[in-house]
C-alpha positions, 0 to 999 in steps of 0.5 A: 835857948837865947833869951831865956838862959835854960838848956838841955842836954840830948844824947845820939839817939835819944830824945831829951824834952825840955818844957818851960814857959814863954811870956812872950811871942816871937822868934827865938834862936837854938843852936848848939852850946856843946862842941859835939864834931864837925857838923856842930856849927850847923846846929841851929834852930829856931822855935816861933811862938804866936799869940795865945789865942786859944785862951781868948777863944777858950773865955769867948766860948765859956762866956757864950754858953752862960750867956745861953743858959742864963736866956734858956733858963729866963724862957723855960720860967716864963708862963704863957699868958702872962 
C-alpha cells in the first residue's frame, strides 16, 4: 500500500488478510508490486478510509448513561417530604 511501505503476497485463489492500522483518513492507492501476466497493469485499487466516528459515539453514549445513573441514583435517595 502506498504511503504506508507494507504488502502482502495473495496466491490464484486463495484469500490472503492483511491487517494494519491507519492514523489517518483519506484515499490510499493498491496496485500490483508482482509482475503476475498481461492483466498485471490493471491491478488497482484504491481503500477510503473515513473518520473514526464510532469512537466518539462510543464516549458520547457511555458518558450519557453515567450521567443517567448518577441522576436515577440522586432520585431514588430523595425521601418525600423532605
Amino acid at each position: 500500500m502506498d504511503g504506508y511501505g507494507i504488502s502482502v503476497k495473495a496466491d490464484p485463489g486463495q484469500t490472503a488478510t492483511l491487517t494494519f492500522v491507519v492514523d489517518k483518513p483519506g484515499s490510499f492507492r493498491l496496485r500490483c508490486n508482482v509482475t503476475c501476466g498481461a492483466m498485471h497493469p490493471f491491478m488497482i485499487g484504491k481503500l477510503h478510509v473515513g473518520p473514526n466516528t464510532w469512537l466518539y459515539r462510543s464516549i458520547g453514549l457511555a458518558l450519557i448513561g453515567l450521567l443517567s445513573i448518577f441522576i436515577f441514583a440522586g432520585r431514588k435517595n430523595l425521601t418525600p417530604g423532605t
